[in-house]
Each structure stands twice: as C-alpha cells, then as structure tokens.
VOVO-505254 format. One record per residue (C-alpha): residue in one letter; x, y, z. Coordinates in steps of 0.001 Angstrom, whole numbers, padded with zeros to 6 digits, always signed. Layout:
AXYZ/...
***
This chain:
X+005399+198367+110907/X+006722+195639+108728/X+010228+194495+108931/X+012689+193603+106217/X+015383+191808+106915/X+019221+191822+105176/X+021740+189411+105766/X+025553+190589+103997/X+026811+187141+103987/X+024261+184446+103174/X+021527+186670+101198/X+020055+186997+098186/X+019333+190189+095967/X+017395+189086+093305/X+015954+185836+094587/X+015190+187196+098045/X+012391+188283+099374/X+013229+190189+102927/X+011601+187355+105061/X+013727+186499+107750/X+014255+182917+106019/X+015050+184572+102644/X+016887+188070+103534/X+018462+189917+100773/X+022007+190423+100970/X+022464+194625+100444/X+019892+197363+101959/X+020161+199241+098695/X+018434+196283+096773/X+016041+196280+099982/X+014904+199994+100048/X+014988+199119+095727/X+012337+196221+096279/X+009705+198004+098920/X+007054+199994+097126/X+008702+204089+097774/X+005221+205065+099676/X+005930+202248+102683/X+009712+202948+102754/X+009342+205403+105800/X+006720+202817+107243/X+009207+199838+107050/X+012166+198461+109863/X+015437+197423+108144/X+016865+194810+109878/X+020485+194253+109122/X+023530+191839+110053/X+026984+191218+108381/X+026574+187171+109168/X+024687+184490+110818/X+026913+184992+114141/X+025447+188681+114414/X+022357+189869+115689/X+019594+191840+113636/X+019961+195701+114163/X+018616+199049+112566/X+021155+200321+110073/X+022831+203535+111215/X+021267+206605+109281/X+024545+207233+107053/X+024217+203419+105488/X+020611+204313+104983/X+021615+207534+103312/X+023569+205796+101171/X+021696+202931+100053/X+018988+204769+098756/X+020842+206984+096724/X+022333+203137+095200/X+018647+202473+095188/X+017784+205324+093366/X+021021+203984+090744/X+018457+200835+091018/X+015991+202127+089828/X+016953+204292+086943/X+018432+200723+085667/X+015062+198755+086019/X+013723+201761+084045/X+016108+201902+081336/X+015771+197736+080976/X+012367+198113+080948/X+012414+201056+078374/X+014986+198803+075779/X+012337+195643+076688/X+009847+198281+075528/X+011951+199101+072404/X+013272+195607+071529/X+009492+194401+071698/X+008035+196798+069269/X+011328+196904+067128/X+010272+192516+066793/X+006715+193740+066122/X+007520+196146+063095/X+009904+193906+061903/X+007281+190674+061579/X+004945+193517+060089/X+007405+194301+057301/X+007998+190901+056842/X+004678+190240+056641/X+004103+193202+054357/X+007238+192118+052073/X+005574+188735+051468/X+002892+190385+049584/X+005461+192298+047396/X+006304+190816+043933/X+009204+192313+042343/X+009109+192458+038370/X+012080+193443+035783/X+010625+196217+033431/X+010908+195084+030265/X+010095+198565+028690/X+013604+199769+030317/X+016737+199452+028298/X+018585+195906+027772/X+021243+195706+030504/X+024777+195288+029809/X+026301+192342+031915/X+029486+193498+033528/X+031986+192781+036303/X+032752+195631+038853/X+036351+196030+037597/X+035184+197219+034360/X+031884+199266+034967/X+033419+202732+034158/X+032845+202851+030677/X+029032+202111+031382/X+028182+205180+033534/X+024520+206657+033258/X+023964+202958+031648/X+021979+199858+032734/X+023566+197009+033827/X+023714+193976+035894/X+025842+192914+038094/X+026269+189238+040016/X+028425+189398+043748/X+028174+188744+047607/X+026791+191376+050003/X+030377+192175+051179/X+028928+195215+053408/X+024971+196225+054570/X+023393+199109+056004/X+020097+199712+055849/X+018032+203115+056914/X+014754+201476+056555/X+013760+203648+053525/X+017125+202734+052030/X+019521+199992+052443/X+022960+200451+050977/X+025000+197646+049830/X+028594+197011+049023/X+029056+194381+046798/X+031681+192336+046319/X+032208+189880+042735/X+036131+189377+043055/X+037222+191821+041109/X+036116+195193+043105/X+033633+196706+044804/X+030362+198453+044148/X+028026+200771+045934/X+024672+199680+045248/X+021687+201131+046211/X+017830+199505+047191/X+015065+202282+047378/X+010938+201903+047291/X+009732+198790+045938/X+013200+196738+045377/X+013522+197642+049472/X+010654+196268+050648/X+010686+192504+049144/X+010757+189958+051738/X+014630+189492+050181/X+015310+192674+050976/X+013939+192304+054372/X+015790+189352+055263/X+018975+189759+053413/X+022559+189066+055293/X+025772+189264+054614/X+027684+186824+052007/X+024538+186684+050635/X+024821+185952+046631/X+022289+188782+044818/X+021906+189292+040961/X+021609+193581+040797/X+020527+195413+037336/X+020280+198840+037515/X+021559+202587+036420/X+025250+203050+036891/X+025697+206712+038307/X+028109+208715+039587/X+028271+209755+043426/X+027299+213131+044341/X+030565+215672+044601/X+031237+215534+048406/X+030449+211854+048524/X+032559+208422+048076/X+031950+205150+047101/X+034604+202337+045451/X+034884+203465+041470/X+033154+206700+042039/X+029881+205561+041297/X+027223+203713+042870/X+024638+201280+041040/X+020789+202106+041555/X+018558+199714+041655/X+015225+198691+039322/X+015647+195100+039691/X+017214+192306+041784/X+017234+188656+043148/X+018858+186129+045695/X+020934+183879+044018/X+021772+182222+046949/X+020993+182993+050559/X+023190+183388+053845/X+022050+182940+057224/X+021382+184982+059906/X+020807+184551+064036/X+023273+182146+065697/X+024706+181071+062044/X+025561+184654+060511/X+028629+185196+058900/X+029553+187939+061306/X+028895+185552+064517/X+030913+182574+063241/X+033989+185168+062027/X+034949+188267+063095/X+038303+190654+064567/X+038034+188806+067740/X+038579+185158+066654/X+041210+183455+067711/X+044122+181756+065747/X+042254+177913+065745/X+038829+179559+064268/X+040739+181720+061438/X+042701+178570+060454/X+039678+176463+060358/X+037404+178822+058824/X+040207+179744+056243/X+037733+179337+053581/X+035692+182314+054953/X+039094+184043+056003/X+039712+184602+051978/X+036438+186775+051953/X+037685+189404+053935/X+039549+192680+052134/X+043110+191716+053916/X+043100+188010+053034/X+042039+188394+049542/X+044587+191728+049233/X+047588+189381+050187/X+046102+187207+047134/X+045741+189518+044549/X+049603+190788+045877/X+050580+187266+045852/X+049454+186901+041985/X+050921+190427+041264/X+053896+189382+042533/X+054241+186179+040715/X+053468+188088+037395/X+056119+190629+038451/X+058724+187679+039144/X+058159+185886+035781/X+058195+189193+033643/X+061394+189440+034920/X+063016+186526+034259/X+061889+186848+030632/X+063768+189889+030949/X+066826+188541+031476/X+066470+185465+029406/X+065092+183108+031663/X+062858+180038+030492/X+060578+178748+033002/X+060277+175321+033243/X+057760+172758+035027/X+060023+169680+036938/X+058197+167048+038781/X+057059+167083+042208/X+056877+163045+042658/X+061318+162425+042973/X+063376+159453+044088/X+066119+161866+045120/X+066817+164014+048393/X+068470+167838+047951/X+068286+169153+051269/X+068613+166254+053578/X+066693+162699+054020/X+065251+164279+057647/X+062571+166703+055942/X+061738+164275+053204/X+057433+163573+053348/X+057702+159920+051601/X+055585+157789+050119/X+054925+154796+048111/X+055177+154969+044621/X+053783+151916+042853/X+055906+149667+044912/X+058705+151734+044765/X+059997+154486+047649/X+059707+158536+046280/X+058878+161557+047889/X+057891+164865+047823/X+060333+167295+046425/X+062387+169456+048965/X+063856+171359+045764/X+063727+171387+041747/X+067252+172312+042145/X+068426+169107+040560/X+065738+168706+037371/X+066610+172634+036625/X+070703+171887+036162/X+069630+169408+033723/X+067416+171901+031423/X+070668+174244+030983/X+072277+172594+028143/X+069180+172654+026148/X+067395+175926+027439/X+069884+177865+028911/X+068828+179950+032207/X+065696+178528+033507/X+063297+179434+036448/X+060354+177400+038143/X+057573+178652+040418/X+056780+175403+042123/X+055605+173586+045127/X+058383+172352+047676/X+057395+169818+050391/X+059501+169872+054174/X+059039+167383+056350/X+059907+169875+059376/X+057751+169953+062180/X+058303+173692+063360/X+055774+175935+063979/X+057374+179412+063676/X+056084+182115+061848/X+058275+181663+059292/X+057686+177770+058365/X+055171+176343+056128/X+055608+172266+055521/X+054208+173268+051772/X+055605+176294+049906/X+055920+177730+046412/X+059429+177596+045769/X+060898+180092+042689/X+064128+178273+042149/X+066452+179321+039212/X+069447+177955+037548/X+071920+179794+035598/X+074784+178438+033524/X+078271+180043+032961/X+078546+182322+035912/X+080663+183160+038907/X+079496+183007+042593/X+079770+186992+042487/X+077562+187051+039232/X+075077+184826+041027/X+074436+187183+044001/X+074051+190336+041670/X+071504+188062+039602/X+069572+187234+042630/X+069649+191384+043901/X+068498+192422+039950/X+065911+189965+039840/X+064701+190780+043423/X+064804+194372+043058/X+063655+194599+039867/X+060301+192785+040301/X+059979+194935+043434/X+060084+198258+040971/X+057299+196564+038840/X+055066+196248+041399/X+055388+199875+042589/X+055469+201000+038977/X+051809+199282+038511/X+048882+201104+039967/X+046834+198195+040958/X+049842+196636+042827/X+051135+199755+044665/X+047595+200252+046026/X+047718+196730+047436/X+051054+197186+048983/X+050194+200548+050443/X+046854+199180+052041/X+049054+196443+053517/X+051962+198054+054265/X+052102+201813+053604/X+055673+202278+055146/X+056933+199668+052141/X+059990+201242+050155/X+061878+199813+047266/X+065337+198584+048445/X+068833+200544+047800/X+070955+198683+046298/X+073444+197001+045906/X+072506+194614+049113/X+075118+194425+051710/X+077332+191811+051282/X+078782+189629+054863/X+081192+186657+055061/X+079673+184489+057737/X+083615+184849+059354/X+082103+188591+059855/X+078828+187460+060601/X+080203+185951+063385/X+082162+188508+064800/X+079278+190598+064436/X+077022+188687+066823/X+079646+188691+069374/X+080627+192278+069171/X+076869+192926+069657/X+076307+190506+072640/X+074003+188542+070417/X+074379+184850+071591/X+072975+181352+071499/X+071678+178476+073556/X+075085+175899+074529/X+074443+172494+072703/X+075599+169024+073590/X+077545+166740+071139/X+073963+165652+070375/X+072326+168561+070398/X+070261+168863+073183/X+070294+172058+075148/X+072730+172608+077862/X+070865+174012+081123/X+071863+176178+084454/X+070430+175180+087797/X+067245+176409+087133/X+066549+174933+084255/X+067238+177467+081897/X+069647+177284+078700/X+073218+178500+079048/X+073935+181235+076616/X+077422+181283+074930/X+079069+183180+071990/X+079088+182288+068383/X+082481+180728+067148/X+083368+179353+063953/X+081522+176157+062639/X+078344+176937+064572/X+075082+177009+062596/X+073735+180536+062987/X+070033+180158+064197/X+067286+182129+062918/X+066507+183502+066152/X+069927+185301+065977/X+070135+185881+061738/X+066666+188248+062172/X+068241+190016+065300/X+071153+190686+063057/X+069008+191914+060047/X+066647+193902+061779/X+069685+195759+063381/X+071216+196495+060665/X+067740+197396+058640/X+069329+196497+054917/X+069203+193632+053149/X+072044+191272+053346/X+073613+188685+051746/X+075466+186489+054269/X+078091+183828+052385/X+080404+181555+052471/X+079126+179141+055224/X+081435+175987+056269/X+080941+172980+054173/X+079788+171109+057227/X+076834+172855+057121/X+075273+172789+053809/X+074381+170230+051329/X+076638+168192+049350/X+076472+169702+046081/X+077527+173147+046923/X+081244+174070+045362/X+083580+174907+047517/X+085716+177736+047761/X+089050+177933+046915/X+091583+178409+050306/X+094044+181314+050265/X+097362+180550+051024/X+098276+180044+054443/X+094290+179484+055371/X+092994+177908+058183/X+089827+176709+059348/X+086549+175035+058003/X+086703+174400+054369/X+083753+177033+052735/X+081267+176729+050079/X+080238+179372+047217/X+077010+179673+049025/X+074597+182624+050706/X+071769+183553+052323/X+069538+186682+051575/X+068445+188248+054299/X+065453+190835+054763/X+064552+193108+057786/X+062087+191927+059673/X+061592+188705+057880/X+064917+186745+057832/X+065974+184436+054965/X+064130+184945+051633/X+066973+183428+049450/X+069162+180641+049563/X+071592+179420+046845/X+075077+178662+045897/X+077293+177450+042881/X+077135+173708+042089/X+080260+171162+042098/X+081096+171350+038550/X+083718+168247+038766/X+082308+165072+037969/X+085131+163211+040569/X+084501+165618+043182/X+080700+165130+042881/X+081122+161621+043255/X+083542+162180+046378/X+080747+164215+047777/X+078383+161643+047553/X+080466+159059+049595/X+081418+161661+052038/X+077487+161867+052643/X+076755+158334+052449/X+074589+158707+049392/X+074582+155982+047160/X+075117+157795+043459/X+073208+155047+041419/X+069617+156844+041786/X+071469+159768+040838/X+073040+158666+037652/X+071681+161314+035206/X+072277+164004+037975/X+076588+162677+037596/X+076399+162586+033861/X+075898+165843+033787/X+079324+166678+035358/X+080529+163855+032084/X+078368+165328+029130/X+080402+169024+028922/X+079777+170440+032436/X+080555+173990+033409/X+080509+176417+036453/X+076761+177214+037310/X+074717+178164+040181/X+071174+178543+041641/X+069002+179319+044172/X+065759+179197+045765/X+063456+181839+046892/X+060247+181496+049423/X+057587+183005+047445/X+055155+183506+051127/X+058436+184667+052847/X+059242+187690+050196/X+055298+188237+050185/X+055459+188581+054442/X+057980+190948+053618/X+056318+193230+050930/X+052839+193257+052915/X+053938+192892+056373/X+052154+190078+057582/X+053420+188518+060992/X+053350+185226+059560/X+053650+182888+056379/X+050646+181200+056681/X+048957+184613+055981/X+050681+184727+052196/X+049108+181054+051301/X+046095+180517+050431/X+045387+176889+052223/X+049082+176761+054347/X+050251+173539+055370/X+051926+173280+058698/X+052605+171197+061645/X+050069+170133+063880/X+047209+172080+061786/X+043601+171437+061890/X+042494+168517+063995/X+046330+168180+065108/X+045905+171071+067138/X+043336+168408+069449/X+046230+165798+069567/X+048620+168268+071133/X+046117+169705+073383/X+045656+166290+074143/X+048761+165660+075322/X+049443+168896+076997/X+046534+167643+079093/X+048058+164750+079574/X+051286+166069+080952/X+049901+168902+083149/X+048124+165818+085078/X+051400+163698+085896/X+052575+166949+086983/X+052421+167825+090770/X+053486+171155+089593/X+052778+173123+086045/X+055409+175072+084315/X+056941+176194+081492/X+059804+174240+082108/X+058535+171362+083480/X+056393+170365+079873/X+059592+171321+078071/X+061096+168353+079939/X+058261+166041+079109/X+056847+167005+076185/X+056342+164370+073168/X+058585+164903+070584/X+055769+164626+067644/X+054507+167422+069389/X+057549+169732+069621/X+057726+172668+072651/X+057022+175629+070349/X+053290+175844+070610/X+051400+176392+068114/X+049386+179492+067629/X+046215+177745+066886/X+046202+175720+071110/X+047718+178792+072618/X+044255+179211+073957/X+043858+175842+074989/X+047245+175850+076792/X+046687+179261+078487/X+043886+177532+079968/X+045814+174291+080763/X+048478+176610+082928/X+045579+178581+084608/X+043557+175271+085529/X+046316+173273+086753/
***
C-alpha cells in the first residue's frame, strides 16, 4: 500500500504532494487529492509537528475528513462548472462581437422626420419620432433586448434596443456614461409597467457619440457606494453624474430662484459688489490675500460693506455671492469658499430685522414646496422635510447661557491664550458656560437639536463680534458686558444658517470703533462717509447658501451642497497631512490619539480630515 503523509504544522494543501518531504497539512485535502478508487488502498500518515512521530489517524478524524473531503469536492466541481460557464460565456461573446462587426446600421429615410427634443419635454411627442442625445445613465441587457436609461440633464428616459439596433458591435460593447444619439417612436409603457415620464423611447436608429470604457477603467470600477471620502472628492467631476449629487444641484438652483423671487417680493434689488477688496469685515485672521498690482487686497469675507453703500440709491438690496475664509477647519460645516446671500435693509429696527430674516427664510421655503419639481427633489432627499412654524424662537444669549448649564451642556477650560486646559490624563477639563464666553458650535447644535425649532440667539457681548455691530442700549441699573443688536439663526441639525446685526449708525462712534480695533479708518473712507452723507439705522445679514441647502436635503456635510467645495487640506493636501501624520507616528515610541494632538503641525490642524481618515486608521493600526 502507498502511504500519504500529513504534517498539521509545516504542510502544504495545495502545493503539497503527500511525499514525506512535501506532506499536506489537513487529511481532508489528503483523502480530497487521492483518486476515490485507491482511498481504501492508501496509509494516512499523520503528525501535529516535526517533534511528533507519523501515526494512523484514529477512525473518527478519518470519518470526518472525508465528509470535509466530500465539501472538497463539490467545490472543485462547482469551480470547474463556472470555469465551464465563464469559458463559453467569453466564446459567445467574441462570436457576437464578431457577428456585430458585420452589422451596418442605417437610418430609414422612408420613416417620418424626427423631432429633436430633450427628455424634459418629450410628452407632447408621444406615438411620435424623435431623437434624443444623453449618457447611458443605467444598462441592462437580456441579450434579445437591452434596456437603457438615459440620462441628457434634464430627465430620464427609458429607451429600448431590439433586433438589428441590438446587435451592432456598439450595442455589443456599449458601457455606461457612454454618449449615444437615439431616434425612435416615443410610446407609452404598458399599464402595470413604469419607466421615468411614463413612456419609453423605441428604437429604429442610433449611434456612439462618444465612447466609455469598460474592464479595469469602467465607470462603475473607478466609482461606486463603496468609495471612500478621498476618491469621491477627487473624482467630484464623476460624483455630479450620479442622481443624489446632481439632485442637491438642481435643489441648489431651485433654491436660489426661490430666494431671489422673494426678495423681489419684498422690494429687494440685488446687486453684484466686488470680490477683489482692500478691506477686512470679519477679522484680518481669515483673510486669503494677495497681491494686487503692487498693492495688498484680498478675497472678500463679506459684501456687507459695498451693500450699505447701495441703500441710499437703491434702497433694500440683496447679493448671492462668493465669500472667501481663510479658516483652516475641517468640520462638516466649513467650506473656505461659499455663496454668501447677504442683504441690507435701510430704516429698520433690530426686531424688524429678525422678522425680515424669518419671512424671507420661510417664505422661500413655501415656494419650494409649493413647486412640483422642487418638492420632488426635497422629498427624494429628505422625505421627513417640513416647512417651519413660525414665528422662530427667539433667545438672549444671557438665556442661552443659562440654558447650557441647566442642561449640563459644557465646554473645554481655556487658557488666557487659548489653549486647552488638560486633567492628568491628558484630557480637556470641562467647565460651565458663564457670561463673556464664546458659545462653540459643538455646544450651539446640541442646544438646537434639543430644542428641535429654529432659533434666533441675540444679543452677544461686544467683545465678541465685529466692530461695526450697534450696540445695545443698557437698562438702568445694568451690569455686565456691553451687547450688540446682533443674532444668530439657528437650525436643527445644522447649526448657524444666519448671521447679522444692525450697523453703528454714528459717524463718531464708528470712528471710535475703529481705534478700539486698531483699524486704521483711511482705507475705509467711503465706508465713514456714509455715517456723514445722511446716515440712518440699518441692518443686515448673511446667510450660508450650502448650510440652508444641508438643511433642506439633509446632507451630513457642506461640501455635498457645492458643486467644486473648497476646503482645507483638499486634494493633494490630503498627502501633506498624511505625510506628516507619518512623520509623527515614527518619533513616537507610542501612538495615540493624544499623543499626535500634542505634536501635531499646526498647518495641519488635529481635526482630521475626512478625505486621510483612511490613511490615518491605517497609521494607528501599523504603528
């Protein structure tokens, strides 16, 4: 008899071949590899390591292992049947495709004319033909007939390949994204069936307009539900293809429409101020500056300052423009570009200024509802979206305050220079809120989403906001931080939409304001005259146009609502703080959360970014 011989610790399954020099490692895979008719003929030899001596396995391990062996060889079977399969699935494929090379599609000129037509409008041209350019947004194809879904920007349509137009070599090799040129008869689906529109286009004649590749290169294999953060925002441009993306769009536009139909409704001229300024608004810190023909500018942080000037001449006056901050943050919630709706509004109270801001808010919100294109976006994005009651909820941030600490809501302990105070192990010390402190967003959202309103928080301490805000007048007997007319919209789930405030009217107490800030007024000579050319009490505000679109379609983050965002540490940036990360983890004896906090790079920042959270998951893991 023959002997076969198994070693459990040094041998090899696959690569063995029961010799006593190259023993396979399990006697399931043994009984597996000897023909069935010599099984009974053939002596197992077994040992669990080199230190053991060869023995005859006991009869319930050979009991065992060839039922596994039998699970052996019902899985050699079944590969060999899909081999089987896969092999003459390649063979009638390369016969179709050589069949489809021999296929010549031709237009039929006898048919009618067809009517050129984009999706959005093909209703009126039912039981009609027409032709129709788009991308192959979806494919199936049941080798007699391939169904496509075809996407031009403007809807969807079903469209339909059958005999000849489904056997061109085009048709054979056609992939997704794929550019096509349809013409066809427009027909309604079957009752009992769907398709977008209700109809579905069938097909006499067609063309590639441009191709889209397949294999290693396919859309599908370079994007798909399981790509991570760094591939979506580097592949943005074939991010905007997909339904959700391009949904946010078409809100975003919607909204924008709904916004500015609005404001014409209550008398409000939009404007277009320059994005190239010489001035700061919100503090020289976020500024992005650069030189202009020998001279310093930047990019604007606001139009807050070119709107006050339009309201002599104009009256109320809105802008949807871009706003530039130099912040280096990579929360959810921060882009370092934005489009910034600002408005400016001449002859009000602070009071009238927050009921502007809830009217205009709310009723752009009922427009979009009221139209039916816009409410179906909104309920594919977010289907639990409701107007908001009104009126908002209104909260001094004295209350505010007191709110947090009644709830236990509290914040990290700062030194007088702002770094974070820490315990013994290296974690921050968490104290109350009191007076004067700056509420952080990290608290404002916990707040809101508690509460599960809108609110308007107000009257923060001068200290805090910029110098142009008007202050409010103290009660008798007041103590404290002098206030400004100023507030904060806040929405569940989002956190600060809106910020705005009334504007030092005084001309004296503008120029006080810029001393007490250090500002030197001369660059902002026409901004003081007009506080000397007939001023008046007036306000304004600012609203995040991505930030009220996260809101409206849910989307976890900002960057979603923009078509190209602009961020921190995006794109290639993302390899710099890897880089360093790297870096760090090696002059490290020991990994940790806390220990990079201690030495990270401040161009870098702690809060990682979404797009290396991979990369750093991997860093931790390694190290």
């Amino acid at each position: 008899m023959s002997a076969i011989y198994i070693d459990q610790a040094i041998g090899v399954d696959a690569a063995g071949n029961g010799t006593i020099n190259r023993p396979y490692q399990t006697l399931a895979y043994a009984i597996f590899a000897t023909p069935p008719f010599e099984v009974d003929n053939t002596v197992f030899q077994i040992r669990k390591g080199a230190d053991a001596e060869y023995d005859v396995p006991t009869q319930s391990a050979t009991k065992k292992a060839k039922k596994d062996a039998q699970g052996l060889e019902k899985k050699r079977l079944k590969a060999e049947a899909e081999a089987k399969e896969a092999q003459e699935r390649q063979e009638r494929r390369e016969k179709r495709l050589e069949e489809s090379r021999k296929v010549v599609l031709l237009e039929d000129v006898s048919l009618p004319t067809p009517t050129k037509a984009k999706i959005v409008s093909l209703e009126r041209f039912r039981d009609q033909r027409v032709r129709v350019s788009g991308w192959i947004h979806r494919l199936r194809n049941q080798q007699e007939i391939m169904f496509i879904v075809l996407r031009d920007g403007t809807g969807y349509l079903q469209v339909v390949l059958t005999g000849q137009t489904n056997k061109t070599y085009d048709a054979v090799t056609l992939q997704l994204e794929a550019s096509v040129e349809v013409t066809g008869t427009l027909k309604a689906v079957p009752e009992g069936q769907t398709a977008p529109g209700g109809h579905e286009l069938v097909v006499d004649y067609w063309k590639v307009l441009g191709s889209s590749p397949g294999a290693d290169e396919a859309f599908t294999n370079r994007l798909n539900e399981q790509s991570d953060p760094s591939i979506l925002a580097d592949l943005r441009h074939l991010v905007l293809r997909g339904e959700t993306a391009s949904n946010v769009l078409r809100l975003r536009a919607a909204l924008l429409s709904a916004f500015r139909s609005t404001y014409a409704a209550h008398h409000c001229l939009e404007v277009t101020p320059p994005c190239l300024v010489q001035t700061q608004v919100e503090g020289g810190a976020t500024l992005f500056k650069l030189d202009y023909y020998g001279q310093p500018a930047y990019l604007t942080q606001s139009s807050q300052l070119y709107l006050e000037t339009c309201l002599p001449s104009l009256g109320d006056v809105f802008c949807v423009q871009e706003s530039f901050r130099a912040e280096n943050s990579h929360t959810r919630r921060h882009l370092s570009e934005y489009t910034h709706m600002e408005a400016e509004l001449a002859f009000i109270t602070f009071d009238d200024m927050m009921t502007h801001i809830e009217a205009i808010i709310c009723e752009s919100i009922d427009k979009l509802l009221a139209d039916a294109t816009s409410a179906t976006l909104i309920k594919s994005l977010n289907p639990n979206f409701t107007a908001p009651a009104r009126p908002f909820r209104r909260m001094s941030y004295s209350d505010a305050i007191q709110w947090l600490n009644e709830h236990g809501i509290q914040h990290e302990a700062e030194e007088a220079d702002g770094n974070t105070i820490k315990d013994a192990e290296g974690k921050p010390v968490m104290v109350p809120h009191v007076i004067g402190d700056d509420i952080a967003e990290a608290a404002e959202r916990q707040m809101t989403d508690i509460i599960g309103t809108p609110v308007f928080l107000y009257g923060f301490p001068a200290e805090l906001k910029a110098f142009y805000m008007q202050k409010m007048p103290r009660k008798e007997g007041e103590t404290g931080p002098l206030c400004t007319e100023s507030c904060d919209l806040l929405m569940p789930g989002v956190g600060e939409i809106v910020g705005g405030s009334m504007r030092i009217a005084d001309m004296q107490e503008m120029l006080a304001a810029y001393e007490k800030e250090g500002i030197d007024p001369t660059p902002y000579y026409w901004y003081t005259d007009l506080r000397k050319y007939g001023t008046c009490q007036h306000g304004g505000y600012g609203l995040g146009i991505e930030r009220i679109l996260a809101w409206v379609a849910n989307r976890y983050t900002v960057r979603e609502c923009s078509l190209f965002p602009r961020y921190g540490m995006h794109f290639k940036d993302t390899q710099r703080c890897a880089d360093y990360i790297l870096e760090v983890a090696w002059s490290c004896d020991s990994l940790s959360l806390s220990t990079l906090e201690d030495r990270v790079h401040p161009d870098v920042g702690f809060q990682i970014p979404l797009e290396i959270f991979p990369c750093w998951m991997q860093v931790v893991s390694f190290v």
